[in-house]
C-alpha positions as CSV (number, residue, x, y, z in Angstrom):
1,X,64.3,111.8,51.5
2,X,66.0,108.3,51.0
3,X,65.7,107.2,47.3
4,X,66.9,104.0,47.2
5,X,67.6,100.7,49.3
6,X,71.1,101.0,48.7
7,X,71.3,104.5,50.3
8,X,68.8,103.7,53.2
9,X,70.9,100.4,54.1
10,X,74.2,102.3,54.8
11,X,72.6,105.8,56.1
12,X,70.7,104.1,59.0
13,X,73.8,103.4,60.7
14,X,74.4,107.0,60.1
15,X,71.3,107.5,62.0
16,X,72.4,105.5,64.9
17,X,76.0,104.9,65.0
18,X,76.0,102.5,68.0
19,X,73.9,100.2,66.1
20,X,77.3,99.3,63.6
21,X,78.8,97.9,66.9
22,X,76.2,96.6,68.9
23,X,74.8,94.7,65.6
24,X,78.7,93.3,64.9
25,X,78.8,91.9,68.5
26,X,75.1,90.4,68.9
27,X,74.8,88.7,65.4
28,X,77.7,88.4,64.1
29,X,79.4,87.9,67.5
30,X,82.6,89.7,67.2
31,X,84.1,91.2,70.1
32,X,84.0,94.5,68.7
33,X,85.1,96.7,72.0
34,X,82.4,99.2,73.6
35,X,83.1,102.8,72.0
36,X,83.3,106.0,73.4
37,X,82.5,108.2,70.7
38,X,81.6,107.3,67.0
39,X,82.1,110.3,64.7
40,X,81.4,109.9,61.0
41,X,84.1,111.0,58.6
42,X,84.3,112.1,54.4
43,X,82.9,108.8,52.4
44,X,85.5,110.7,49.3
45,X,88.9,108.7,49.0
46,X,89.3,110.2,45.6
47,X,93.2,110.5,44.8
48,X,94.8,113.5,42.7
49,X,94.5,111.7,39.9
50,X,90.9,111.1,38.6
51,X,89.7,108.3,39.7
52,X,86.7,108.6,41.7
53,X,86.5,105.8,44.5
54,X,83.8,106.4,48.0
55,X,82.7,104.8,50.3
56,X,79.5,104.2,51.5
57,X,79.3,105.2,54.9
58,X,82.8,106.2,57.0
59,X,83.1,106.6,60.9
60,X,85.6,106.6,63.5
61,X,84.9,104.6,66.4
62,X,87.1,105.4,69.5
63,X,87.5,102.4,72.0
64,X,89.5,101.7,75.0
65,X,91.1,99.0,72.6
66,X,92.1,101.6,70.2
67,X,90.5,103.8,67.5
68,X,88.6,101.8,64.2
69,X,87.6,102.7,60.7
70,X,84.2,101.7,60.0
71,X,84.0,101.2,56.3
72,X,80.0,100.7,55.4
73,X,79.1,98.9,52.1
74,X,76.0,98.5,51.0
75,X,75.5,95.7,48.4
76,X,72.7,95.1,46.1
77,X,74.1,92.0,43.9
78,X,77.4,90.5,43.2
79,X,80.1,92.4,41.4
80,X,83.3,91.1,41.4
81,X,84.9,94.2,40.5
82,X,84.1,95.1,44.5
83,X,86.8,92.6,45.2
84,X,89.4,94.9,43.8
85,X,88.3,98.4,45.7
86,X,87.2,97.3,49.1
87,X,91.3,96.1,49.7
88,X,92.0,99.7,47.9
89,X,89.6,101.5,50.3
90,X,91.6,99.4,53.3
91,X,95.0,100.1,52.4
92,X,93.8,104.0,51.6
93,X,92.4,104.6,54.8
94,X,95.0,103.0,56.7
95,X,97.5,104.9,54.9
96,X,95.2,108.4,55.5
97,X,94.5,107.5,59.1
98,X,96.7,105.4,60.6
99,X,93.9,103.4,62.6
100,X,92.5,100.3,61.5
101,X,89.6,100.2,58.9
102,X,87.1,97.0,59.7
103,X,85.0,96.5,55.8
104,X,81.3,95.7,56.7
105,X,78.7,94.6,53.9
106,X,75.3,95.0,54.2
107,X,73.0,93.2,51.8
108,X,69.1,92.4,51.2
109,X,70.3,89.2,49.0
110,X,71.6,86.1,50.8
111,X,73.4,85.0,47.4
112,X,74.6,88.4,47.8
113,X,75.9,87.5,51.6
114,X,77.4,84.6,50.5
115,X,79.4,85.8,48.3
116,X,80.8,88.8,50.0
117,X,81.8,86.5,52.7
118,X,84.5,85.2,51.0
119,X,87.7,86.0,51.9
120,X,90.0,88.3,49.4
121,X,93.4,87.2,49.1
122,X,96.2,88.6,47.5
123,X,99.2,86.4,46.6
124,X,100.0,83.2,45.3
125,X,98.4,79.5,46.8
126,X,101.1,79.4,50.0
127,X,101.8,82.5,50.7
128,X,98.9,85.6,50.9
129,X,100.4,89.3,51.0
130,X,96.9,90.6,51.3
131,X,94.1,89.2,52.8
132,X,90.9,91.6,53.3
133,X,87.7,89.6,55.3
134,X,84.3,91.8,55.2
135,X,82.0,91.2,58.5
136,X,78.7,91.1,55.9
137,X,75.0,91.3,57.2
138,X,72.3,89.9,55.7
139,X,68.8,88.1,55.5
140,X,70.5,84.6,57.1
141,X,72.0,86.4,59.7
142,X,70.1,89.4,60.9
143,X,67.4,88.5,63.2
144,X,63.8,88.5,62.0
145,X,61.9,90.6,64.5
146,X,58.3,90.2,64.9
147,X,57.4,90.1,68.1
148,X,56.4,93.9,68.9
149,X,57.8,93.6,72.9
150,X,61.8,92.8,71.4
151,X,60.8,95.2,68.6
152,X,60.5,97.8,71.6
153,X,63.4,97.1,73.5
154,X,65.9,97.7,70.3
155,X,63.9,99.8,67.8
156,X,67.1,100.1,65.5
157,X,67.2,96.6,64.9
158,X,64.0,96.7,64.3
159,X,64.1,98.7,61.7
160,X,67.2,96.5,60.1
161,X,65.5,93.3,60.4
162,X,62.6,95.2,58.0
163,X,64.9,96.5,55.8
164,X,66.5,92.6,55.3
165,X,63.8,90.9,55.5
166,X,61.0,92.5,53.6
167,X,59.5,90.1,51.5
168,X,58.2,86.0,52.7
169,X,55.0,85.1,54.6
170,X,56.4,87.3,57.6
171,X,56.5,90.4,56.1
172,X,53.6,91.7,57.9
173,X,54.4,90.6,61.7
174,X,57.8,92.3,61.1
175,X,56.2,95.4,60.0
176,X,53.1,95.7,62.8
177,X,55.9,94.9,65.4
178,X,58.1,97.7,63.9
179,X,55.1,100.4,63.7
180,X,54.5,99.4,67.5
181,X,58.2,100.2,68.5
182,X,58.7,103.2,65.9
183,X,55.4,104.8,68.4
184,X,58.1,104.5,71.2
185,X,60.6,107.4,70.1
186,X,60.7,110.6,69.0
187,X,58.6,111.9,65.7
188,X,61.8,113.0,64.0
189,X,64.0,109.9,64.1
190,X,60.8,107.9,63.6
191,X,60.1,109.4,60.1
192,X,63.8,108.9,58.9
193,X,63.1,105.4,59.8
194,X,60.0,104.8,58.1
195,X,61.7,105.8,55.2
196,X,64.4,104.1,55.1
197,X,62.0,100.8,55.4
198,X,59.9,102.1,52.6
199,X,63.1,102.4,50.5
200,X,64.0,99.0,51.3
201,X,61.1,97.5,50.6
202,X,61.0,96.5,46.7
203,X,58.2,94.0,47.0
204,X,55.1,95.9,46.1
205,X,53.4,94.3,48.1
206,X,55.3,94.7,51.3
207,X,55.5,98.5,50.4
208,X,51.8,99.0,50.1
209,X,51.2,96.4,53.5
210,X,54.1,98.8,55.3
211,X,52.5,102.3,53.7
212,X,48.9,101.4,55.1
213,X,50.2,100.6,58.8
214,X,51.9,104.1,58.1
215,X,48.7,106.3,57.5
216,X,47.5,105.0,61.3
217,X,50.3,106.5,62.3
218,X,50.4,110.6,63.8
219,X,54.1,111.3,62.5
220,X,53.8,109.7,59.4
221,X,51.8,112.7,58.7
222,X,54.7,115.1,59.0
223,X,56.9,113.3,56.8
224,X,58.0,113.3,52.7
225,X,56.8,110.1,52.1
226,X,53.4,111.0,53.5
227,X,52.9,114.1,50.9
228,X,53.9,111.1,48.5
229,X,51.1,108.8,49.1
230,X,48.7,112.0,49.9
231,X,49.2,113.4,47.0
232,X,48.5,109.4,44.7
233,X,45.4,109.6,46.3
234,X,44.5,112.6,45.4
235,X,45.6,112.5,41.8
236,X,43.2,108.9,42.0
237,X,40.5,111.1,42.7
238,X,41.1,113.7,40.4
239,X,41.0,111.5,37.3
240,X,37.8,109.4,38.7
241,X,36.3,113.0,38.7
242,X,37.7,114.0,35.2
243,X,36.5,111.1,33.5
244,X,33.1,111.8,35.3
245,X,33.2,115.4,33.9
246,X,34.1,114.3,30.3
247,X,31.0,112.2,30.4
248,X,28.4,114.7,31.7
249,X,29.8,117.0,29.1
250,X,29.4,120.2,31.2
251,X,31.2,122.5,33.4
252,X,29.2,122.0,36.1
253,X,29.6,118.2,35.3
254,X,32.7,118.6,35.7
255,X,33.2,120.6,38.5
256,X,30.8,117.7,40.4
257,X,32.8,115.2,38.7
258,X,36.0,116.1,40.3
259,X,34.6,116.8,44.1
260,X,32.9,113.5,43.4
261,X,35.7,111.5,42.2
262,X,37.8,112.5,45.2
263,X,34.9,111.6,47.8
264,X,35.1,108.3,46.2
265,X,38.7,107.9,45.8
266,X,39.4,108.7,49.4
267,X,36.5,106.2,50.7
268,X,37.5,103.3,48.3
269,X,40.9,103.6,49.3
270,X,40.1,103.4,53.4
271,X,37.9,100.2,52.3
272,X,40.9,99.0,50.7
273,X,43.2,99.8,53.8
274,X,41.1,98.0,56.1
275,X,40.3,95.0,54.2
276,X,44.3,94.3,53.4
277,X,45.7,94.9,56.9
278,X,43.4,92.3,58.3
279,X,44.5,90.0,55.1
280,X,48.1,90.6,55.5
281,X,47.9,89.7,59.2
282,X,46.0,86.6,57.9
283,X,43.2,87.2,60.3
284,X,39.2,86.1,58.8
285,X,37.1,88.6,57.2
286,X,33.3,86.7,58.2
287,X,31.3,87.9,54.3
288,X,29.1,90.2,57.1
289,X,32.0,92.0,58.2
290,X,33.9,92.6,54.6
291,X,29.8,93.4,53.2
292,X,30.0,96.0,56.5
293,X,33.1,97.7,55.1
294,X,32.6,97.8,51.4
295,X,29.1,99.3,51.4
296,X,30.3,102.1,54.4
297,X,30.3,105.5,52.2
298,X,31.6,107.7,56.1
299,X,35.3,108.2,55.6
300,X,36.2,109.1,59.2
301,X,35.0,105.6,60.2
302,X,36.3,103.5,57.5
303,X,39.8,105.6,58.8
304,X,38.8,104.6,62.3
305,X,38.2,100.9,61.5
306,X,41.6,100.7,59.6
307,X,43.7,101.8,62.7
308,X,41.8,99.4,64.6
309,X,42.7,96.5,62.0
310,X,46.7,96.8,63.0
311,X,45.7,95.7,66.5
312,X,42.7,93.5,66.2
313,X,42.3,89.4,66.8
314,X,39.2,89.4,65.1
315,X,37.2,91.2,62.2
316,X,34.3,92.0,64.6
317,X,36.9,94.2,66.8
318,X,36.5,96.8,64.5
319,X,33.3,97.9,65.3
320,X,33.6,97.3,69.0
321,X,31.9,100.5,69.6
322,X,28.5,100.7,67.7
């Protein structure tokens, strides 16, 4: 599993190399050439002496132009002391390679962008020996995808413009277009995407917006981060059916407690579920329609009625069939 933004930011170009290039040519519009082959190399630049220094992510594009280090960085907040090791990670590679290294940041934080966009110069005021310029990524320049028919055609960006832009009032268009592309491509590569968004998103409110849309989905079953939220249900229900047990004072109160709890726990949180995927996609609940959902005890159709709310105009759509 992906445990944190950092790692999620850097590793999905692992996932799909030719979205490094593709992305440096359509938003930041360098003419990065067309590569052949993109092999991904040892992050480690450690020297015999020890100092520990890696990179994030490290691969070799071949072109027609020539053959290019692709030095990943993935940047959570400014630290000046980058400024220092991203020319040292240049200079080493060169020096290991003999092909030239292009630096690109990737960032969540547009004060974050900003910064890493500054040039690097070594030198004095007229004369620079070194100069090191990082391509950087970010919320102001990644596109925000939330139409689900471009979402489609490029599911990898897709899945960047969630991971840059998870929090604002368009959270949730970017997420239901994203779940409607993700349903395009294989179960596997799907699941490592999910996760990386979920890792992404610190906002907990965009995680719990982009975890609903998830339990709608048939893959999201076979993946980590499913067991994950399974398993906080579950452990919701157990302690609604413990603190019913302690109350009754008996074993068999308990034992009824616990079944009870977990009923209940599963119910409520489909009620839940429903009610905040129609909020987040800011679409009405009428009072007869919320009243509908929050006195329904059936679990399979409060589960039905929330995979209806990702799609849905209107509240009423939900129960389209009774």
């Amino acid at each position: 599993m992906v445990g944190s933004s950092h790692e999620a930011l850097h590793r999905i170009f692992q996932k799909d190399p030719t979205l490094l290039t593709q992305t440096l040519q359509r938003v930041l519009h360098v003419p990065f050439p067309k590569p052949r082959e993109i092999v991904a190399l040892n992050v480690d630049l450690t020297e015999i002496e020890p100092i520990e220094r890696r990179v994030d992510t490290l691969m070799r594009a071949e072109t027609d132009e020539g053959t290019y280090l692709l030095v990943v960085e993935s940047q959570g907040k400014v630290d000046e002391r980058k400024r220092g090791s991203w020319p040292y990670y240049l200079a080493y590679l060169y020096e290991k390679y003999r092909c030239e290294p292009v630096l690109i940041v990737i960032t969540q934080s547009g004060t974050t962008a900003k910064w890493a966009s500054r040039p690097i110069r070594f030198g004095f005021r007229d004369w620079h020996s070194m100069t090191v310029r990082p391509l950087v990524l970010g919320p102001d320049n990644v596109p925000m995808i939330t139409d689900e028919y471009r979402a489609e055609r490029d599911p990898s960006l897709a899945v960047l413009s969630a991971m840059t832009h998870g929090r604002g009032p368009q959270t949730p268009a970017i997420l239901e277009s994203l779940v409607a592309a993700l349903k395009t491509i294989d179960y596997d590569t799907a699941a490592v995407y999910a996760q990386f968004v979920d890792s992404c998103l610190t906002h907990p409110q965009a995680r719990q917006i982009w975890r609903d849309l998830m339990k709608t989905v048939q893959y999201f079953w076979r993946h980590p981060l499913a067991e994950q939220v399974r398993e906080e249900g579950r452990e919701e229900g157990r302690e609604e059916g413990r603190e019913e047990g302690r109350e009754e004072g008996r074993e068999e109160g308990r034992e009824e407690g616990r079944e009870e709890g977990r009923e209940e726990g599963l119910i409520e949180g489909s009620r839940r579920m429903a009610l905040r995927i129609l909020e987040a996609r800011r679409i009405p609940v009428p009072d007869t329609a919320r009243e509908r959902i929050e006195t329904c005890t059936d679990l399979d159709q409060l589960e039905t009625w929330a995979e209806r709310a990702v799609h849905a105009t209107d509240a009423h759509e939900l129960f389209t069939d009774e």
